[in-house]
MMTF fields as JSON, N, C-alpha, C and O atoms, coordinates in Angstrom:
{
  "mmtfVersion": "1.0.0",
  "mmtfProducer": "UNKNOWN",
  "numBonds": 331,
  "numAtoms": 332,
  "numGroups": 83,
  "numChains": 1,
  "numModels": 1,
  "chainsPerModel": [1],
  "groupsPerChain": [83],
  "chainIdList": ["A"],
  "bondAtomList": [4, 2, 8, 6, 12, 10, 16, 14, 20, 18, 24, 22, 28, 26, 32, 30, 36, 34, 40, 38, 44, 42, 48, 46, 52, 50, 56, 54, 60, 58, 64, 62, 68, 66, 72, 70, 76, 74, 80, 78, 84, 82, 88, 86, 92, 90, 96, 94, 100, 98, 104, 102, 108, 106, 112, 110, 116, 114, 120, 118, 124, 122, 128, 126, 132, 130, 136, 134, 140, 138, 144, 142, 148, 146, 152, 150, 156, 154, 160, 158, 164, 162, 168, 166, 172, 170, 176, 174, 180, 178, 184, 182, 188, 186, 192, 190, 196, 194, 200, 198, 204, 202, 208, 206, 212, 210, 216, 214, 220, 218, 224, 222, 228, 226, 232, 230, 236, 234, 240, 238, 244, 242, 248, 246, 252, 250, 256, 254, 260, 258, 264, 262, 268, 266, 272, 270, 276, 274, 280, 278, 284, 282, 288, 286, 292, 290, 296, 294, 300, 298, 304, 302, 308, 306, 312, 310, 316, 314, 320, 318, 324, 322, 328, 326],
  "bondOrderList": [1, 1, 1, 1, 1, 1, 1, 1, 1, 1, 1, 1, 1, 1, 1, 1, 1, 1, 1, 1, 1, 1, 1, 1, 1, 1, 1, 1, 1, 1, 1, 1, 1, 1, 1, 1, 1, 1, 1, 1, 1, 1, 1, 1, 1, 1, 1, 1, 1, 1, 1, 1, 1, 1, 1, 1, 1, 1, 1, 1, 1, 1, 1, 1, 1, 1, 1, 1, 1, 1, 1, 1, 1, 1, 1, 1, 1, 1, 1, 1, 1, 1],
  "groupList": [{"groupName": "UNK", "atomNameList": ["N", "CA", "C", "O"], "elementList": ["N", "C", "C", "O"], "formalChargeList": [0, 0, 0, 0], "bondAtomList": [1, 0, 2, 1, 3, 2], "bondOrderList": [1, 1, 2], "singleLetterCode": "X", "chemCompType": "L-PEPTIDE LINKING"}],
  "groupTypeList": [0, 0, 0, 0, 0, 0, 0, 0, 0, 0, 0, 0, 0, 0, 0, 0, 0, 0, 0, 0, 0, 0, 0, 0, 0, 0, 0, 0, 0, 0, 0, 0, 0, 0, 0, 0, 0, 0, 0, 0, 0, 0, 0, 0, 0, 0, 0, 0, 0, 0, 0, 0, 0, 0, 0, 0, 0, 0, 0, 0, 0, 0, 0, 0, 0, 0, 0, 0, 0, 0, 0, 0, 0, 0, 0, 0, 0, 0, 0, 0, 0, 0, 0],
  "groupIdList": [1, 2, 3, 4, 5, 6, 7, 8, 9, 10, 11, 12, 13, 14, 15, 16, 17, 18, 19, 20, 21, 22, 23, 24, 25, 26, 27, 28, 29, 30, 31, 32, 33, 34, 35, 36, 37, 38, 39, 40, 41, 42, 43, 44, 45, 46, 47, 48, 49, 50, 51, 52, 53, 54, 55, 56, 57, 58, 59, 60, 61, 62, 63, 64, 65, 66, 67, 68, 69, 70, 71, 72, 73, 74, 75, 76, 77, 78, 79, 80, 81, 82, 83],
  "secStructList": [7, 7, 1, 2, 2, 2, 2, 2, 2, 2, 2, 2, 2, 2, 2, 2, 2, 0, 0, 0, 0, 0, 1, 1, 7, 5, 7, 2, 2, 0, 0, 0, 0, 0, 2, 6, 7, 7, 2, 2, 2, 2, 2, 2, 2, 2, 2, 1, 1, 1, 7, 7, 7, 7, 3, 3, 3, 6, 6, 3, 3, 3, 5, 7, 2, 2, 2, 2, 2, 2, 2, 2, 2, 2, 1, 7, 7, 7, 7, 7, 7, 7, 7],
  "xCoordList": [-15.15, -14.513, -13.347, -12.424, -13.372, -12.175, -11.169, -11.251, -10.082, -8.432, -8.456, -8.091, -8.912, -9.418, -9.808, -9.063, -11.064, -11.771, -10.611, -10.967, -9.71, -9.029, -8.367, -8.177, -7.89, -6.209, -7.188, -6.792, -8.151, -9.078, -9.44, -9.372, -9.73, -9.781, -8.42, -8.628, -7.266, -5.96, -5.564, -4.953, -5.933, -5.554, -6.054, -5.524, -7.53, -8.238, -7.512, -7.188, -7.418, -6.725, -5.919, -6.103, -4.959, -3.015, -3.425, -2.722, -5.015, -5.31, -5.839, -5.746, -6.353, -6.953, -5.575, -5.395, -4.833, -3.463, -2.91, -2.933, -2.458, -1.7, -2.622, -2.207, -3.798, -4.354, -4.964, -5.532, -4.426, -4.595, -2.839, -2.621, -2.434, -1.02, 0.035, 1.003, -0.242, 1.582, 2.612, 3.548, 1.957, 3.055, 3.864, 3.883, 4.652, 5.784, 5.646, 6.542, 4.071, 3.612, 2.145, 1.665, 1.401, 0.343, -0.107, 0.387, -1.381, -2.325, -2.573, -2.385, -3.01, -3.331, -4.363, -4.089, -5.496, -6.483, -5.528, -5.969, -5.12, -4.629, -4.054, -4.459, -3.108, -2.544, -3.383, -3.157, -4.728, -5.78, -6.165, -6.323, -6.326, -7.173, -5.763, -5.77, -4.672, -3.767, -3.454, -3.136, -3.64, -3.446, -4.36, -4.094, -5.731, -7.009, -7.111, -7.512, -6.885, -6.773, -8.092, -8.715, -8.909, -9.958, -8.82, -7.604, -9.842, -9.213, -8.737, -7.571, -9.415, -8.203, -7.312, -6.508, -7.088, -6.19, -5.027, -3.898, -5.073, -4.253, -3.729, -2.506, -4.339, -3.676, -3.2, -2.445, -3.541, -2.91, -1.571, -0.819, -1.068, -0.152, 0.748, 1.974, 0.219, 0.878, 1.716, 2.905, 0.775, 1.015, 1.801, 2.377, 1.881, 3.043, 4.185, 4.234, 5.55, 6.35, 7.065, 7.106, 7.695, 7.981, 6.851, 6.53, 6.347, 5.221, 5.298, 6.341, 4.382, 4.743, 5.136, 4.384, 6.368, 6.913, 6.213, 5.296, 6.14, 5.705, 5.958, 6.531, 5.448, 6.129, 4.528, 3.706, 4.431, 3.567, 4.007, 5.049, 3.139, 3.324, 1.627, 0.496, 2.027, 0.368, -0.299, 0.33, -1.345, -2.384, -2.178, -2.632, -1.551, -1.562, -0.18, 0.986, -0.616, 0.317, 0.531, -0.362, 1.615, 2.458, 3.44, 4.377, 2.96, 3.919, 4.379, 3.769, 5.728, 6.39, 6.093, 6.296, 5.764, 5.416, 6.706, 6.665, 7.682, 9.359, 8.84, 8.243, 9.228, 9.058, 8.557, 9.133, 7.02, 5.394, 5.99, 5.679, 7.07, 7.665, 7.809, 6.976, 9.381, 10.679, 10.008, 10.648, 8.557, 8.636, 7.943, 8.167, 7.164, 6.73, 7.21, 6.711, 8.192, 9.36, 10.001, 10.382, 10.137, 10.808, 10.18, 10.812, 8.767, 7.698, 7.063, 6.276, 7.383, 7.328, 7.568, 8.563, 6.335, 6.168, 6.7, 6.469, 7.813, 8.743, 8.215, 8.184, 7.816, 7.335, 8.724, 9.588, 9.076, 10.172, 9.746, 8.73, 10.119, 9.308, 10.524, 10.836, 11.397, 12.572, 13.357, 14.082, 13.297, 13.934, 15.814, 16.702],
  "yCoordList": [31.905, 30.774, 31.295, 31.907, 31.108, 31.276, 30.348, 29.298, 30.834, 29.885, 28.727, 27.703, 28.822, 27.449, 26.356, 25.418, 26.612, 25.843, 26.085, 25.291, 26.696, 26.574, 25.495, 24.648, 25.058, 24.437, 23.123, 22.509, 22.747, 21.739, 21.295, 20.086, 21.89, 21.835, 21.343, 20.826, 21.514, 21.74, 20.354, 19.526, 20.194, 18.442, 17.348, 16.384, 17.896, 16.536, 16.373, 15.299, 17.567, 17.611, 16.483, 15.401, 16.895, 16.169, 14.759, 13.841, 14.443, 12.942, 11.854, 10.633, 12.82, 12.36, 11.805, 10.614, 12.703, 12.785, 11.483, 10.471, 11.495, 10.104, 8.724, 7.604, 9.113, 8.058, 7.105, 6.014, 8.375, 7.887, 6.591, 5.807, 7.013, 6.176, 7.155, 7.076, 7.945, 8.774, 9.22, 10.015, 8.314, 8.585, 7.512, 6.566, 7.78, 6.314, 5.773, 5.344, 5.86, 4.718, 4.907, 5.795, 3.481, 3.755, 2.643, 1.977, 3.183, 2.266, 0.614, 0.118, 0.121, -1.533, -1.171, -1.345, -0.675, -0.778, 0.307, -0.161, 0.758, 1.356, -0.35, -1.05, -0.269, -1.929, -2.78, -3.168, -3.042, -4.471, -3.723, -4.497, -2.528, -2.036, -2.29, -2.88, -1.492, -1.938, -3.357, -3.989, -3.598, -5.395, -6.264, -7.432, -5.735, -6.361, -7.582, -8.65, -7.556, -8.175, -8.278, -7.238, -9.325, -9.093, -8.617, -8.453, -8.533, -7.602, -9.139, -9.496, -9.685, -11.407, -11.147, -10.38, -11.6, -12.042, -10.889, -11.358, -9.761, -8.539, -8.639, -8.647, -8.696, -8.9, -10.162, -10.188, -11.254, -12.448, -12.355, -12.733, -11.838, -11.088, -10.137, -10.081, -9.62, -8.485, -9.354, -9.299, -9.999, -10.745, -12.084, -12.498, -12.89, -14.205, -13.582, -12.545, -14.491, -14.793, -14.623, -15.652, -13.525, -13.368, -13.474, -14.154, -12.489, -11.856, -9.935, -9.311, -9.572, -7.704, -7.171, -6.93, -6.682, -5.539, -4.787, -4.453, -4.071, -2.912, -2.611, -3.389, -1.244, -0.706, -0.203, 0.505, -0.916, -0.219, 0.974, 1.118, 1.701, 3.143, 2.783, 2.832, 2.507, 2.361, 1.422, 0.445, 1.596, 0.39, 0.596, 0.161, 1.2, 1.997, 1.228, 1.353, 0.5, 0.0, 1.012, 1.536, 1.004, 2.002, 1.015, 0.321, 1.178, -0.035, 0.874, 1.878, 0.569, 1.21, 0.712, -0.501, 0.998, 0.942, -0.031, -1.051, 0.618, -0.237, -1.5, -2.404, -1.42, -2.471, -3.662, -4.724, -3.273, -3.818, -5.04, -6.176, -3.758, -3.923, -4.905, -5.795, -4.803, -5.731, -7.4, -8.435, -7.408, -8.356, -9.16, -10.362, -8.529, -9.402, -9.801, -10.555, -9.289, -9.56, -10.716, -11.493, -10.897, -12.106, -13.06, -14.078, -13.096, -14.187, -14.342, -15.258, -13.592, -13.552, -15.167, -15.815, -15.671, -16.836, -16.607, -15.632, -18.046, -18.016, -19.63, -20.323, -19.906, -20.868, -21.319, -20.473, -22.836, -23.996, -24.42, -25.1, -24.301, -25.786, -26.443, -26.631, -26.894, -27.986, -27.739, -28.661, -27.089, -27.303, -26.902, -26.968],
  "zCoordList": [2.976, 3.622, 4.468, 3.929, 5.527, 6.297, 6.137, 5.5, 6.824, 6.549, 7.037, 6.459, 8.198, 8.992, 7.772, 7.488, 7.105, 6.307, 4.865, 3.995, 4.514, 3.234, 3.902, 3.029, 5.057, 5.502, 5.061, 4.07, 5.562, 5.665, 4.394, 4.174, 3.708, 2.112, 1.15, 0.052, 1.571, 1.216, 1.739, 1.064, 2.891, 3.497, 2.699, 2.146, 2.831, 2.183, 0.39, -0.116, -0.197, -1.569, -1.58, -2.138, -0.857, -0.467, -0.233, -0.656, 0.709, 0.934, -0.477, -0.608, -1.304, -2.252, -3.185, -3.442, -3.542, -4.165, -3.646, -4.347, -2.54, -2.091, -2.41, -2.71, -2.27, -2.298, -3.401, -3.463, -4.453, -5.442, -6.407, -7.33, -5.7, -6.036, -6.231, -6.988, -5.56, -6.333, -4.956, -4.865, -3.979, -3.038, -3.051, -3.84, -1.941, -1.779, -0.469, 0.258, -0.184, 0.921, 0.427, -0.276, 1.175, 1.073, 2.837, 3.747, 2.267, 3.725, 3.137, 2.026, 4.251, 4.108, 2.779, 1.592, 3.288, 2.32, 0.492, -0.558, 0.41, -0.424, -1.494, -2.422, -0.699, -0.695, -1.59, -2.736, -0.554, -1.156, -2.506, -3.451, -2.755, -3.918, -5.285, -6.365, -4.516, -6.133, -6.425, -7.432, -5.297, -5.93, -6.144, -6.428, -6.019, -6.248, -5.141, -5.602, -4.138, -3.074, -2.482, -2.692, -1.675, -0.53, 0.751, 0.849, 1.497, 3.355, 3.495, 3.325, 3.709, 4.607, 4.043, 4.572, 2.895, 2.177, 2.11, 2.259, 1.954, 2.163, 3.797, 3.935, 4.71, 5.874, 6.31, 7.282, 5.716, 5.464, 5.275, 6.173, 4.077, 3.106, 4.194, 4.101, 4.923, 5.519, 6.933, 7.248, 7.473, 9.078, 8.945, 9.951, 7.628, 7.919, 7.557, 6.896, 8.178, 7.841, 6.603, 5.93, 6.067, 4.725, 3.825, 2.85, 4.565, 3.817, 3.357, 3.16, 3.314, 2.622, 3.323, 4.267, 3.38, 3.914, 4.456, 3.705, 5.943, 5.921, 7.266, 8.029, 7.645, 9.216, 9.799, 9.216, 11.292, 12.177, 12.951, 13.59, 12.796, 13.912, 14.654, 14.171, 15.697, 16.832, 15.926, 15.522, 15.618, 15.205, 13.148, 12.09, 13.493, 11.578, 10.82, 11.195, 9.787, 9.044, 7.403, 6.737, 7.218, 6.333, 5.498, 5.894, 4.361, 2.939, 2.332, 1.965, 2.13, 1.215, -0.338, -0.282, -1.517, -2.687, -3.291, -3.98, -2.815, -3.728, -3.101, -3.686, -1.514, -1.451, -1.799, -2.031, -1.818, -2.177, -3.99, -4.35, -4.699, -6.263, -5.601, -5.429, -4.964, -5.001, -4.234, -4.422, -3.319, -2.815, -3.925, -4.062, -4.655, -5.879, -6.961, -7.796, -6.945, -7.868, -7.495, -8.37, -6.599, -5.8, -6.065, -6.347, -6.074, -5.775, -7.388, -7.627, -8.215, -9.827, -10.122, -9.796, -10.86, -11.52, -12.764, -13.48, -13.127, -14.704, -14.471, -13.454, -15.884, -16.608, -16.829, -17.056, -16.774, -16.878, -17.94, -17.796, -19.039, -20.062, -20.291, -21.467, -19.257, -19.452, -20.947, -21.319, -21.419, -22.738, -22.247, -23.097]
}
C-alpha cells in the first residue's frame, strides 16, 4: 500500500470516529439519527424560528452537540400536577 492510500485509509478512520458521536459537531443527518428524527422533521427543526442551533458554511450545515443539549433543555417537558 502506498502513503497515498494509508492518508486515505486514516481519513475515512477519523470519519467513522466523528461520526459515530464523539465529536463536538455533527452533520444534519448525524443530528436526525441521535435524535431519532425523520429528514422533514430534522430540517423542520433546523430552518424555523428558534429552532436548532447551528452554522452554515456553503450548502453544509454544522451543529454544535452543547448546543443541540442546551436547546433541549430549554424545551424539556416538567409535568404541573398543581399541587
Amino acid at each position: 500500500m502506498d502513503r497515498s492510500s494509508e492518508n486515505v485509509d486514516r481519513s475515512k478512520e477519523a470519519e467513522g470516529t466523528q461520526a459515530a458521536g464523539s465529536g463536538e459537531f455533527c452533520s444534519a443527518e448525524e443530528l436526525r439519527q441521535w435524535l431519532g428524527l425523520g429528514r422533514t422533521k430534522t430540517f423542520e427543526l433546523l430552518n424555523r424560528p428558534g429552532g436548532i442551533p447551528h452554522y452554515r458554511v456553503g450548502r453544509r450545515i454544522i451543529i454544535r452537540r452543547q448546543e443541540v443539549l442546551a436547546w433541549l433543555e430549554e424545551r424539556r417537558f416538567r409535568f404541573d400536577d398543581g399541587s
